[in-house]
N, C-alpha and C positions, 0 to 999 in steps of 0.2 A: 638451092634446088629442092632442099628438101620443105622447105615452109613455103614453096611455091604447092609443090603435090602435096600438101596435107590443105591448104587452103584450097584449092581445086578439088579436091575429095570432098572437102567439107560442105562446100558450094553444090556438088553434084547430090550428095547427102538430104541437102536443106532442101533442094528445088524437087527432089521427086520423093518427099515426105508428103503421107498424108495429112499434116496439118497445115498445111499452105490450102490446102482445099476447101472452100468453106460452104462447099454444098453434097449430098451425098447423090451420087449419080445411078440411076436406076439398074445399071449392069452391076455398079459394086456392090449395093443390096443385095442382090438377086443371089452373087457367087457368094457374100458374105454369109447370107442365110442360109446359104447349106452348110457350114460349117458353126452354125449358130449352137447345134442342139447341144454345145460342148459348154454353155453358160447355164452358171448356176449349181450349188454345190460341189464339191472336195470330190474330185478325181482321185482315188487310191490304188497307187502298184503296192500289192502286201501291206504293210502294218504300217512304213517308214517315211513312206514319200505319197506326196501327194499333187496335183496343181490345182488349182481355181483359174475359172475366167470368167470376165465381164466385160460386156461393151466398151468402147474407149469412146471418143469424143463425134459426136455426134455420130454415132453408130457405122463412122468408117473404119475402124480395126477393133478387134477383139485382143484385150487386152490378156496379158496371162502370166502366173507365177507360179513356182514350184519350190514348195520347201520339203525339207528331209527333219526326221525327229532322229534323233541320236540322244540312250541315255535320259531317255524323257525332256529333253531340252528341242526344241524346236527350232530352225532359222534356215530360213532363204537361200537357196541355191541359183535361181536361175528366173531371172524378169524379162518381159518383152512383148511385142505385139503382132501382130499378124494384120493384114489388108490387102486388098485383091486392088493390083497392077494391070489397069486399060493397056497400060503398055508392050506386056506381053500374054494379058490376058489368063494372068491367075494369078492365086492368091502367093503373095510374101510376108515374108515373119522375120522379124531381126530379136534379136535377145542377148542377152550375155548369161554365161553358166559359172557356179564359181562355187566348188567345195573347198572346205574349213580345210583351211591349210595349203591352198592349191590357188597359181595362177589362177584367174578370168579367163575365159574364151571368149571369145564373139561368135555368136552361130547366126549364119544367113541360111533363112529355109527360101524355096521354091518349088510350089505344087498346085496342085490342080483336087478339085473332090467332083469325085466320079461314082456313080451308084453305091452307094455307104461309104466310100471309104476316103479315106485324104492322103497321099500320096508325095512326098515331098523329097528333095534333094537339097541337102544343103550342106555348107560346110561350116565347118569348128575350125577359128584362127587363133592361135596363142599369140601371148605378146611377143615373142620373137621373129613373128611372121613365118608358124609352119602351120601349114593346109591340111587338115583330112576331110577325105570325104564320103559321106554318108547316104543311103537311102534309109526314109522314116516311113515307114505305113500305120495307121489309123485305121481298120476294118471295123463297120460298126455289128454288135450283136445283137443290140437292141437298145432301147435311149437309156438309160444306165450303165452299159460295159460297150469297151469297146477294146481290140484285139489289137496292142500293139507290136513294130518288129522295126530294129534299128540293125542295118547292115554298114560294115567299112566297105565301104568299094576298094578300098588301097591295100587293106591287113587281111591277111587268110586267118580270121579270126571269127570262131561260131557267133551267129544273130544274136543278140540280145532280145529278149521279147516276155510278153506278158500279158495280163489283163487289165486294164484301167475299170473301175466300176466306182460309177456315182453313191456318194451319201450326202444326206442333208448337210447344211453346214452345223 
């Protein structure tokens, strides 16, 4: 049963990937490009962490990675992509998060960008299969910063938030 639902999963996986697509369709541009201005140069919260993004393959998802510096050693926390779903008519993001010393997560986002800001719901699944769930906003302040705020919907536990602000790479 269970290598029936992990193939079935897989399959569902494969079939509403953006790379089975091999044309880019004028609505996914359109929502893709509001959320474009986020390519090009090192995204910095404080001193430590940063992401980059760039186009993915044939400009239907914006690709995106986040490393963390520790002790002047730099490496990779958290890879994945984002592209805007005809399906339900906004943008999706899949990635995996993973600090040094710590299970992976899988994070599924879902959201929408609405006058400056991007707006997303997703959840972070452990390998053991537990769930939390998140609201992510992106406010923009202007094309270099932008205002972000991650809430638990589940934990009675304060926002996380911050500034994101561009620098050259």
């Amino acid at each position: 049963m269970k290598k029936i639902y992990c193939l079935l999963l897989s399959i569902t996986l494969f079939c509403s990937s953006p790379y089975i697509h091999s044309e880019t369709s004028q609505e996914e541009q359109v929502h893709l490009n509001l959320m474009s201005n986020v390519i090009g140069g090192k995204w910095w919260l404080g001193t430590d962490s940063y992401k980059v993004f760039e186009w993915g393959l044939g400009r239907t998802q914006i690709k995106m990675k986040h490393f963390m510096i520790e002790a002047g050693n730099e490496y990779i926390v958290s890879e994945g992509f984002f592209y805007y779903s005809p399906d339900s008519f906004s943008i999706k993001g899949i990635s995996t998060f993973q600090k040094k010393g710590k299970a992976p997560e899988l994070l599924e986002y879902f959201g929408n960008v609405e006058n400056g800001s991007l707006e997303f719901i997703y959840k972070s699944i452990t390998l053991d299969g537990e769930i939390e769930i998140y609201t992510e906003t992106w406010k923009w302040v202007n094309e270099n910063q932008y205002q972000w705020m991650l809430v638990s919907l589940e934990d009675d536990i304060p926002a996380k938030k911050g500034v994101y602000i561009r620098k050259p790479n």
